[in-house]
C-alpha positions as CSV (number, residue, x, y, z in Angstrom):
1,X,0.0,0.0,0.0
2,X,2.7,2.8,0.8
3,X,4.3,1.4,-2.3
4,X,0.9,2.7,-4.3
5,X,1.2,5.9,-2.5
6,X,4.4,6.7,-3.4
7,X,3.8,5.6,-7.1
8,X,0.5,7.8,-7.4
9,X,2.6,11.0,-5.9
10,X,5.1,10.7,-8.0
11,X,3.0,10.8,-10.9
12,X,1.1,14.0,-9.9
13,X,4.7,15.2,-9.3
14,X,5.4,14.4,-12.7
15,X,2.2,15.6,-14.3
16,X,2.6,19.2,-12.3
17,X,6.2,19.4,-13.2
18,X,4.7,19.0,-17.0
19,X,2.8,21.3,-16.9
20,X,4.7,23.8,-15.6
21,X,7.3,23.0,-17.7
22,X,5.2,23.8,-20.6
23,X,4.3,27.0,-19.6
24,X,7.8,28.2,-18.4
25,X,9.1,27.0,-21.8
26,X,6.3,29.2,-23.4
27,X,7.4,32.1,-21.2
28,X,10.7,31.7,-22.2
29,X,10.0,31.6,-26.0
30,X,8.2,34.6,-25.3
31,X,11.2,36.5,-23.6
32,X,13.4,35.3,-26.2
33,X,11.4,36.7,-29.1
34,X,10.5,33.2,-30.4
35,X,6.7,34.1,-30.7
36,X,5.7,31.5,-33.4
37,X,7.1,28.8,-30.8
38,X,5.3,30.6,-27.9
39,X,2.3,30.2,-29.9
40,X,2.2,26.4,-30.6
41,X,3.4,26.0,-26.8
42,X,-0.1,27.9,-25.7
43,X,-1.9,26.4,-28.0
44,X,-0.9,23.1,-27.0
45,X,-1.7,24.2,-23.6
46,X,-5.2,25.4,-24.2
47,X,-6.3,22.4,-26.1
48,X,-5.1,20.4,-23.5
49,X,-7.2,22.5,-21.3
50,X,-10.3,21.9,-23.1
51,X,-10.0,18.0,-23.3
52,X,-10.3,18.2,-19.7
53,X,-13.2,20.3,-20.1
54,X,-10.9,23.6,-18.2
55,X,-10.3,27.0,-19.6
56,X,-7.5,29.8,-18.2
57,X,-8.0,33.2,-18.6
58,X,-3.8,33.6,-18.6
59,X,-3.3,31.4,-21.5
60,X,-5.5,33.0,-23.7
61,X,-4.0,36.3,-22.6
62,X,-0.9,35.4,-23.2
63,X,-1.4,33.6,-26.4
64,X,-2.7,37.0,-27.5
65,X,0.2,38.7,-26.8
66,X,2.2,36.6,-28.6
67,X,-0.2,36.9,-31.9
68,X,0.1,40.3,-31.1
69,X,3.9,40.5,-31.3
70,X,3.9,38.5,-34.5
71,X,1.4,41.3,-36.1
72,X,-1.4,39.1,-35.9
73,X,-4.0,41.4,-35.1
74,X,-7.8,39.6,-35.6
75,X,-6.1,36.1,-33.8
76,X,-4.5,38.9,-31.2
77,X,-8.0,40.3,-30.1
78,X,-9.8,36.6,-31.1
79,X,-7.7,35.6,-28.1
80,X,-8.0,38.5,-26.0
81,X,-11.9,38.4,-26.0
82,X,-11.8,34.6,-24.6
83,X,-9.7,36.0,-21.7
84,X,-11.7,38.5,-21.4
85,X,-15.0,36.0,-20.9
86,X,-13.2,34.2,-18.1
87,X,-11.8,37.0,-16.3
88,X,-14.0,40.0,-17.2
89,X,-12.7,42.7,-14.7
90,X,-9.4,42.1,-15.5
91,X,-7.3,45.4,-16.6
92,X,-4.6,44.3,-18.3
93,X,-7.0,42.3,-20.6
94,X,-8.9,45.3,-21.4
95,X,-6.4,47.9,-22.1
96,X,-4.7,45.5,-24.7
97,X,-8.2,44.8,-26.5
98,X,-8.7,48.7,-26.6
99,X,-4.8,49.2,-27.8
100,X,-5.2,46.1,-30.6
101,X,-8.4,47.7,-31.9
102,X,-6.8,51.1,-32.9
103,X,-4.6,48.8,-35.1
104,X,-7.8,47.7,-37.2
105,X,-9.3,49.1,-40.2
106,X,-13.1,49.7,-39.1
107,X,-14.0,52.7,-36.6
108,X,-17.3,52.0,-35.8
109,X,-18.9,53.8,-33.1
110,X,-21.3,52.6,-30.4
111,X,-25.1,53.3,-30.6
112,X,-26.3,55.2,-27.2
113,X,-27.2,52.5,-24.8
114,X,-29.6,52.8,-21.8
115,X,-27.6,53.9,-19.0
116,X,-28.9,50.9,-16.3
117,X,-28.1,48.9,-19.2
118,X,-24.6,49.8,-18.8
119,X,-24.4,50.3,-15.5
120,X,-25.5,46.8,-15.1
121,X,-22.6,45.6,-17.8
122,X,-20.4,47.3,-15.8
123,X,-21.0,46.1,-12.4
124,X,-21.1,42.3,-13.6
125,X,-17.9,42.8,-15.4
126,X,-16.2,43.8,-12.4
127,X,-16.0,39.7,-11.0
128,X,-15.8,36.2,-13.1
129,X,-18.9,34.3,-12.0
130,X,-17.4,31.8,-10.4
131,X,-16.6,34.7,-7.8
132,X,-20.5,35.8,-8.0
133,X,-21.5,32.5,-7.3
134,X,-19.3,32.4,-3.9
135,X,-20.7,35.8,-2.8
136,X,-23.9,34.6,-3.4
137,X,-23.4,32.0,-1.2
138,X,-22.0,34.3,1.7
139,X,-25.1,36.3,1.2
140,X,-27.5,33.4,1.2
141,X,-25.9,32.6,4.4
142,X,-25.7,36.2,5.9
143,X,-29.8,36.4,4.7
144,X,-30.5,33.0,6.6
145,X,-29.0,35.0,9.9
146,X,-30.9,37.3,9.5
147,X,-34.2,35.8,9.2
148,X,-32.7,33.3,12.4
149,X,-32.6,36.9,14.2
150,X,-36.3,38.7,13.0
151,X,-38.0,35.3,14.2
152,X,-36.2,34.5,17.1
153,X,-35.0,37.0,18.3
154,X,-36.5,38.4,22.2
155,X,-36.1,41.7,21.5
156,X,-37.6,44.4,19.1
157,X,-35.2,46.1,18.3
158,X,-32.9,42.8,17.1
159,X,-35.9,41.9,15.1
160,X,-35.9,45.2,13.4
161,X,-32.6,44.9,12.5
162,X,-32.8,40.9,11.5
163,X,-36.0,42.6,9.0
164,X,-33.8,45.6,7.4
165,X,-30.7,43.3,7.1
166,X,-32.6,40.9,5.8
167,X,-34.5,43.0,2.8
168,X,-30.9,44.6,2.4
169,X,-29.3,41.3,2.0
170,X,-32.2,39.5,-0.5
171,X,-31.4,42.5,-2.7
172,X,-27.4,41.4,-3.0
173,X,-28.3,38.0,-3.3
174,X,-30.9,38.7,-5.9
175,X,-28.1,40.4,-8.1
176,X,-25.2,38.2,-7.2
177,X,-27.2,35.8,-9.0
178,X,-28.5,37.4,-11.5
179,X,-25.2,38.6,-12.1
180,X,-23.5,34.7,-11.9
181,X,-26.0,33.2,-14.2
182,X,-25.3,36.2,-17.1
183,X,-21.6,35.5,-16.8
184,X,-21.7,32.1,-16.9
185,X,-24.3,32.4,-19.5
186,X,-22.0,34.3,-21.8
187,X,-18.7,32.0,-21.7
188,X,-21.4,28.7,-22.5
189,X,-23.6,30.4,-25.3
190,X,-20.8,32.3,-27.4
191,X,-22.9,34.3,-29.6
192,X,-19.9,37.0,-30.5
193,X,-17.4,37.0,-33.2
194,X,-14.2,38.5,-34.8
195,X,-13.7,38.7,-38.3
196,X,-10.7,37.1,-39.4
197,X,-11.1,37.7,-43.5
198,X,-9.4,40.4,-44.8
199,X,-12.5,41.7,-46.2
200,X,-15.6,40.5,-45.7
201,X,-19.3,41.5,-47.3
202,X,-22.3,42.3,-45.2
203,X,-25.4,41.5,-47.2
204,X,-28.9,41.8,-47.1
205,X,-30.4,38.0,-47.2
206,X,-28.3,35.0,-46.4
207,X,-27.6,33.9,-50.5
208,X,-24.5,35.2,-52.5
209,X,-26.6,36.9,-55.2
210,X,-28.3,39.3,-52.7
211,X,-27.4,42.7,-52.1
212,X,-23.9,44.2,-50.3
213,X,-24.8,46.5,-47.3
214,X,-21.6,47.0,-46.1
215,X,-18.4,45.4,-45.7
216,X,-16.5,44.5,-42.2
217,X,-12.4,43.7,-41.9
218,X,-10.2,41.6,-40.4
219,X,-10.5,42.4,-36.0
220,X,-13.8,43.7,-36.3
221,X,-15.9,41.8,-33.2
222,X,-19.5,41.2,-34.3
223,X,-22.5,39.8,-32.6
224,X,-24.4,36.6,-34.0
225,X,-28.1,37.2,-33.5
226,X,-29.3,34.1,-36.0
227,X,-28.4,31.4,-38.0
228,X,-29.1,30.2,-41.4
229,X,-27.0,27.1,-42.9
230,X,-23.7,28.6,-43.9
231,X,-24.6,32.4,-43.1
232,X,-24.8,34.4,-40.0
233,X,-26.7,37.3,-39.2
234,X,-24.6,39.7,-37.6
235,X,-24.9,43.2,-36.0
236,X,-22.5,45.5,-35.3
237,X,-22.0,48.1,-32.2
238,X,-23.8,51.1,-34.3
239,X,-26.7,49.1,-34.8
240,X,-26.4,47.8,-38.6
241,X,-27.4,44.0,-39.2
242,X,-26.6,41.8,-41.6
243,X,-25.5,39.0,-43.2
244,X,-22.2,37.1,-43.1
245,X,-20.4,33.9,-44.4
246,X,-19.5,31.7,-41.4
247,X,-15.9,31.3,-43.3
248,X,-15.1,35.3,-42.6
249,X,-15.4,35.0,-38.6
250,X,-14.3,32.7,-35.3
251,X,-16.4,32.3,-32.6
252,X,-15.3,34.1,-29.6
């Protein structure tokens, strides 16, 4: 038996020291300037990920700077958006998806939004929501207390405070979940997109022969609102719609 233990630890060893190894050689590409290497390391890495039904936030980051740094810009900001889906409040993450989009052809402006709208966003974007799901959990508990207190409780003025800590609390809970569900919701149902062809034709009805609207370029991030055998409709952040050959765009 201490014979098994010793053979099972030193596999984990192994398999962590693997690991690592991978991503310190990666690192080390990167540092030396060997980007194209850095890339199939972190690729490697994230596809190793996903058969083991994970995802890192870091490895896409990085593997977007090192498309960066090889002038790959649509693959730069492809990669950068997945970070960004796993770790939405991060900064670093969001200051290189601003910088790589001045370094792409379209300039198209955002349609006024409603403010709670974007307040809401906002606030969401500020935890991953794994990290909403844990505060929902301390509030869940904190609202239980609180209830404990406004039924039990002896004395008025403990109820009174079990009853206003307790409405105060539902309202946290309400929008930790809320806020969970819409993050989680957003890295399972991947309804965004980056054009990666050079050019690529916005058209009215999902057939060849129909007519141009406008055209979209390599880096451009699109929404997906339908589907329709080898087209997409797609809109755009100033509102246009369209459609788009699946060929021209990756799923985020």
């Amino acid at each position: 038996m201490k014979q098994l233990f010793i053979s099972i630890f030193i596999i984990i060893s192994t398999l962590g020291i693997s690991a690592q190894s991978v991503a310190e050689q990666a690192q080390k590409a990167y540092d030396n300037g060997d980007f194209r290497d850095a890339i199939t390391l972190l690729e490697g890495e994230i596809k190793a990920h996903k058969e083991q039904g994970k995802a890192s936030a870091e490895l896409y980051y990085n593997l977007g700077n090192a498309y960066f740094r090889v002038n790959e810009i649509p693959l730069a900001l492809l990669n950068y958006e997945r970070a960004q889906l796993y770790d939405p409040g991060d900064r670093d993450i969001k200051h290189n998806i601003e910088y790589a989009q001045t370094k792409i052809e379209d300039k198209i402006l955002i349609a006024d939004n409603f403010f709670l709208k974007m307040w809401f966003n906002g606030v969401r974007d500020l935890l991953p929501s794994n990290s909403w799901a844990k505060l929902s959990i301390v509030f869940f508990l904190l609202f239980i207390g609180s209830l404990f207190l406004f039924f039990f409780s002896p004395k008025l003025s403990l109820k009174k405070t079990g009853f206003y800590s307790g409405v105060v609390l539902f309202v946290f809970l309400l929008f930790t979940n809320i806020f969970a569900y819409t993050q989680k919701k957003n890295v399972e149902n991947r309804d965004t997109a980056i054009i990666m062809a050079g050019s690529a034709p916005v058209v009215s009805s999902p057939n060849t022969t129909s007519k141009e609207l406008f055209i979209l370029h390599a880096g451009t991030k699109v929404s997906i609102t339908k589907e329709d055998g080898s087209w997409y409709e797609i809109e755009i952040d100033n509102g246009s719609v369209g459609w788009i050959q699946k060929d021209k765009l990756e799923i985020i």
